[in-house]
N, C-alpha and C positions, 0 to 999 in steps of 0.2 A: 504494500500500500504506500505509496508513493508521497499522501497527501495530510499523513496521518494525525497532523498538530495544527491543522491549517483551517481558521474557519472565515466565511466570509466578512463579518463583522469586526473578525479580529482586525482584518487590513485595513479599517479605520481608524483604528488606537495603535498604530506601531509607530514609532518616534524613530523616522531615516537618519538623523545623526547617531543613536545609538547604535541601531542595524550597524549602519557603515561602519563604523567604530568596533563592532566588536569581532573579534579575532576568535572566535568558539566555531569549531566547526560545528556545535549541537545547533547551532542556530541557522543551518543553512537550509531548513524547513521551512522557517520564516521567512529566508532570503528568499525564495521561492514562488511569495505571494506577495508579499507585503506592498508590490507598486500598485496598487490597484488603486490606491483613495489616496494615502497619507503622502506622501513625494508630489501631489498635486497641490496638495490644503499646504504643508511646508514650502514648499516653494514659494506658491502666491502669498503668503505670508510673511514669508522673511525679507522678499523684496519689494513689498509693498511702499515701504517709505523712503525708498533709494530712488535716482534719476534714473530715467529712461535709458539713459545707454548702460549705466550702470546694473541695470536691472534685466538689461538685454543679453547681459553678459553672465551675469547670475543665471541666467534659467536655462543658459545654453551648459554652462559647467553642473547646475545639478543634473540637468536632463541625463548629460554625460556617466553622471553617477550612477544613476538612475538604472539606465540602462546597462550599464557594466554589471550590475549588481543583480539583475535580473538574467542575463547573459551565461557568469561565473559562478553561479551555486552552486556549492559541491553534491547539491540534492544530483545533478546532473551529468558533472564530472565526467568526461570519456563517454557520456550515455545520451548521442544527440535525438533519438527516440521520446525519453523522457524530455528532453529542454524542448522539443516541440507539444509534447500535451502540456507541459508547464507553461505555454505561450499563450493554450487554445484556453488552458484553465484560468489564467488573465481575463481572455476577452470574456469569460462567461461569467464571470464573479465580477468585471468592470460592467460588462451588460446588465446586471441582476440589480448592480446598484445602480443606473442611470431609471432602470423601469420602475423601479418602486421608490423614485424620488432620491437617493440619498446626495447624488452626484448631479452638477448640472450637465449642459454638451461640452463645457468648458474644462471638467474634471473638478469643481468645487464644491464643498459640501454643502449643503443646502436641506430644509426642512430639519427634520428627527436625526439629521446624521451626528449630530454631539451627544445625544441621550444612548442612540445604537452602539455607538464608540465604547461610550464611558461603561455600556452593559455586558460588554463585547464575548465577556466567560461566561454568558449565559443562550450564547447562541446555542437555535436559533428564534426561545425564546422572546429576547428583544425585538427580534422582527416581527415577531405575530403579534407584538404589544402594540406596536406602530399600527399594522395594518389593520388590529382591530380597531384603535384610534380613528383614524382616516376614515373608515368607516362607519363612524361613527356611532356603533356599540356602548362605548361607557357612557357618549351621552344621552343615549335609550336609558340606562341603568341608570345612572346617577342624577337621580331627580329627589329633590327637597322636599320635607315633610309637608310646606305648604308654596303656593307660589310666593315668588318674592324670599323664601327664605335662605339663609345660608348653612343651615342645619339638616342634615342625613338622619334618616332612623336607622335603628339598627340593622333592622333588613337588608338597607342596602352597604350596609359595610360589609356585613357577612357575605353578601352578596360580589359582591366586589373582590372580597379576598380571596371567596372560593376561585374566581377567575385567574386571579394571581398566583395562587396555589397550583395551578394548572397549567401554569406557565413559568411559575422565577420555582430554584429551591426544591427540583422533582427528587423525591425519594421514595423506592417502591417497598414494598410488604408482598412477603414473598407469596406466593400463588395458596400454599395448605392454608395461611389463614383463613380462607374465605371459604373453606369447607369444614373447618376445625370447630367446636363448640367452646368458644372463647368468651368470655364476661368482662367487657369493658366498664368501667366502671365511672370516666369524665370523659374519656374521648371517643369520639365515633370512628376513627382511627383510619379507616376508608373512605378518600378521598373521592367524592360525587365529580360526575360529568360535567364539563362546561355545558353551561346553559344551552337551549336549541342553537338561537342565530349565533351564538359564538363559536360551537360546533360547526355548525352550516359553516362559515365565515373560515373556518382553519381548514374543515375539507378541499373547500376550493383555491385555500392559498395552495395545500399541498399538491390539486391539481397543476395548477398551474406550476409551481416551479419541479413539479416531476415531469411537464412537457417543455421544460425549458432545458429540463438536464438529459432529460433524454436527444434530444439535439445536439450537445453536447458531447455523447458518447454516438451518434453515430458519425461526427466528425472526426473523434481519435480513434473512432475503432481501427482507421486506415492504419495506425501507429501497431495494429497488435499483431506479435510472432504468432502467426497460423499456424504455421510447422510444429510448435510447443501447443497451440488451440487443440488442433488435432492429436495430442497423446491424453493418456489415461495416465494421473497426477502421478500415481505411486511406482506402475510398471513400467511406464515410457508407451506402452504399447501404442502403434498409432494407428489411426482410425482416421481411411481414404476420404479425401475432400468429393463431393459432386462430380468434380470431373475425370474420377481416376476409378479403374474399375473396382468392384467392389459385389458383394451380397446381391439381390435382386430386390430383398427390402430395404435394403440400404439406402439402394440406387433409387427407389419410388420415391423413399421419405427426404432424399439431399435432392432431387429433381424437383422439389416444391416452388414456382412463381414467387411464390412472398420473397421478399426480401428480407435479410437473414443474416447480412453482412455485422450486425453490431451484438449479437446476442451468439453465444460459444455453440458449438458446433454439436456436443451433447443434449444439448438444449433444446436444439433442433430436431431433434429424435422424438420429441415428444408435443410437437406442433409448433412448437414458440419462436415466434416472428417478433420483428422490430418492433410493432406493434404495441405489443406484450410489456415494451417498455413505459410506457405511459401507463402503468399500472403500478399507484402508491404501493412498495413494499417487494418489487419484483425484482427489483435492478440487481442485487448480489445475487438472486440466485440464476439469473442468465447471461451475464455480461462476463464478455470475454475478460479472462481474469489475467493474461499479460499485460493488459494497460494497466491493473493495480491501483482502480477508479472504485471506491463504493457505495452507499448510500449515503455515506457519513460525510464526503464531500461537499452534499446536496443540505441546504440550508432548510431540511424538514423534522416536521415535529410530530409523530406519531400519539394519536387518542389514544392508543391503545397496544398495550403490552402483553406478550404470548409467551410460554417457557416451552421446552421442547416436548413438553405433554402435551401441547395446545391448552392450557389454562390462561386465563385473563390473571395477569398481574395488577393488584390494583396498586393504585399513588397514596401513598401516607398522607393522612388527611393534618400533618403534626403542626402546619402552621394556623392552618383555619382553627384546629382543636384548642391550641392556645390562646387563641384572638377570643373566645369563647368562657374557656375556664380558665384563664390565666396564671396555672398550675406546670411548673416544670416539672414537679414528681408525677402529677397525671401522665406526661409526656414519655416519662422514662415508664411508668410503671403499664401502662394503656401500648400508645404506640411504638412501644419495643425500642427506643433510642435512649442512648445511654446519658447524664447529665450533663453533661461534658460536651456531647457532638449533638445533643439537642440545642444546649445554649448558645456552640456557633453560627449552624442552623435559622437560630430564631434572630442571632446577630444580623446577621445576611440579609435575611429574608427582612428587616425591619432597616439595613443601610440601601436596599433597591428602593423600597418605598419611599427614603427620604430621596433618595436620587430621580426616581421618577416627578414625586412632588416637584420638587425646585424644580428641572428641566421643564416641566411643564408651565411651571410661572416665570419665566425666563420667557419661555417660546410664546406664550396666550398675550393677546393683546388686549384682552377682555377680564377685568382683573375681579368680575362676579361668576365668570365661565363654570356651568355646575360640575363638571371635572378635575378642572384643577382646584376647586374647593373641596371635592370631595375626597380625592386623594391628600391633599393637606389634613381633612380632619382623621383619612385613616391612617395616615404617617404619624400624628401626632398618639393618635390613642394607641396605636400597636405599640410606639418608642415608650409611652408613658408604663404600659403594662409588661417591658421586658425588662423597664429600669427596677421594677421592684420582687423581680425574683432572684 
């Protein structure tokens, strides 16, 4: 896996003097992606208050960098293969950010791209916070006890954090709980579904950017060793392309029309077309596995969690359970986390909230907005009730 520390979000928060500057080859993972946003926003930024020639001359030496840096990654090294899907995985992670706003045509950030930065270890999270934003979701939910007021009932905090729970701080409970006869005793400890439309609202984000990355993989599938496609992992054995002779059901099932070029050639044995790809949660198990491309590249956020029994994993309900009974021993004794990794947990989970708040009263120009007051009063009450345990 080619790609394995690298998320879209991140390459908004990466700081190109440090990049450059540091001499670790651990970090040539990072070199790898990092030009996508931040060497844009740097740049225009540092030369902002310098003369024009001055500044002409600047943008031509960072560009220089820039590009060097993207060029020399030792992710790539002797492996001109890899430095071209590393090229094509630029444009799709540069594309991804200009569609959903974060970038202008110019490469500068623009809208939610400081909130997405600063969230950036909770991809891809942060993104579906935006996009339910934009949406405008929270301000369907976040409505005041009366008109005119600046006051939330409780409902909708509860309400509100279960969303957030479902997004910032996922922690799962493993599969037996939910068939085991357990006696919870403050916590409900099983994390409920996002509400309908915010469900509706994630499905179709994850449509869409599963047809965005599937696009993506049928451009580098050109990059993948066929010769290695076609053996069986552990024996070497290989197994004839379509045009080489072969079995007679072989020969029916590789004579298939569909096209077939991006998805492994095993795969193919059993129907599965490019097609196939456009289908949330298919991509590892049919994509040619010499690109070393998985889902985890792909900026998606799965509802729903399966263990190799096919059981539904459910989501630890430990932050909404606190917002509730505001009880850390409920938490350690209830939802099975220990004191210690419950309280950095609940830390976390209550420094997004302050960071969403402010970024949102930063960004609103409307300083009564029912969102960003209602996130200020759930930032202030979840801070207040983690300060006294």
């Amino acid at each position: 896996m080619f790609f394995y520390c690298v998320s879209t979000s991140t390459v908004l928060s990466l700081d190109v003097d440090s990049i450059l500057s540091h001499k670790s080859p651990e970090m040539s993972w990072i070199i790898a992606l990092l030009l996508v946003e931040k060497p844009l926003y740097k740049i225009m930024n540092s030369i902002a208050s310098q003369s024009i020639e001055k500044q002409y001359r600047e943008i031509q030496i960072k560009e220089i960098m820039v590009i060097s840096v993207l060029n020399h990654s030792l992710l790539s090294f002797k492996k001109p293969r890899i430095k071209e899907i590393l090229k094509l995985y630029f444009l799709f992670s540069l594309q991804f950010l200009v569609k959903e706003g974060y970038l202008d045509c110019e490469g500068n950030p623009i809208g939610f791209a400081g909130l997405v930065a600063h969230l950036y270890y909770e991809e891809p999270s942060n993104l579906l916070f935006v996009s339910f934003l934009k949406k405008g979701l929270f301000h369907n939910l976040c409505q005041p006890t009366k008109k005119g007021s600046k006051h939330f009932s409780q409902d909708v905090m509860e309400k509100l954090t279960l969303v957030l729970a479902n997004l910032f701080g996922r922690r799962y409970v493993p599969a037996k709980f939910l068939d085991a006869n357990f006696k919870f005793y403050q916590s409900k400890v099983f994390l409920e579904e996002l509400p309908t439309d915010f469900n509706i609202a994630l499905r179709k984000y994850n449509e869409q950017v599963t047809r965005d990355f599937s696009y993506f993989l049928l451009i580098v599938s050109k990059f993948a060793d066929m010769k290695v496609e076609h053996q069986l992992p552990l024996s070497k054995i290989e197994f004839p392309g379509k045009n080489e002779d072969t079995s007679k059901l072989a020969s029916h099932l590789m004579s298939c029309k569909e096209d077939r070029s991006a998805v492994s050639p095993f795969a193919c044995l059993s129907g599965v077309t490019n097609q196939d790809l456009l289908q949330v949660g298919n991509i590892d198990s049919i994509t040619l596995r010499t690109i070393g491309i998985t889902y985890a590249q792909a900026p998606l956020l799965y509802p729903e969690k399966f263990d190799f029994l096919g059981r539904r994993i459910p989501l630890n309900a430990y932050a909404l359970d606190f917002y509730k009974h505001r009880s850390l021993k409920g938490i350690e004794q209830d939802n099975r986390i220990s004191e210690g990794d419950a309280y950095i947990l609940l830390k976390n989970f209550s420094l997004i909230l302050k960071s969403i708040s402010v970024s949102l009263r930063e960004l609103c120009e409307d300083e009564n907005d029912n969102v960003v007051l209602a996130f200020e009063q759930l930032s202030n009450s979840f801070n207040e009730k983690f300060k006294k345990v």
